[in-house]
C-alpha positions, 0 to 999 in steps of 0.5 A, a space after each residue: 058378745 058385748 052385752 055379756 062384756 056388759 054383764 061382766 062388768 055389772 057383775 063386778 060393779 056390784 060385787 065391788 060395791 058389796 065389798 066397799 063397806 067393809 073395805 072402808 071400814 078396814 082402811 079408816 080402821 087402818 088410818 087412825 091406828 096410822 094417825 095414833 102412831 103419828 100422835 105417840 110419835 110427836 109427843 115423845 118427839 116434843 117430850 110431852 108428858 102422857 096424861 099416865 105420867 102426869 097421873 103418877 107425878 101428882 099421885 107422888 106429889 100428893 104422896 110427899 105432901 101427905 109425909 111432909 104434913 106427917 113430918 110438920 105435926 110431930 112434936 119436936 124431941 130434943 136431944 137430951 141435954 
């Protein structure tokens, strides 16, 4: 009997340690989805800006200043007189 107790837990040692890989991989999937919440959280919690956002505002900044150098190299017309 107890070498059949034996055998069982074998059994379910290995057939746990077969398992192990994927489960881990599973769970460290799990915890950086868990963690890159966390992350998004904090930063809206600090109002950090995303580097998406920071990539827009400089494409606008880099938009106003393009209009501005347009604007300055026109030649001023008078009204007429």
């Amino acid at each position: 009997m107890a070498a059949r107790g034996s055998e069982r837990l074998v059994d379910a040692l290995e057939e746990l340690l077969g398992e192990l890989p994927s489960r881990l991989r599973g769970r460290r999937a799990k915890l950086s989805e868990q963690a890159l919440g966390v992350l998004h959280a904090l930063v809206d919690e600090l109002n950090l800006v995303t580097r998406d956002e920071f990539d827009e505002l400089e494409l606008r900044v880099a938009q106003l200043e393009h209009r501005l150098r347009l604007l300055e190299r026109e030649p001023e017309v008078l009204p007429p007189a």
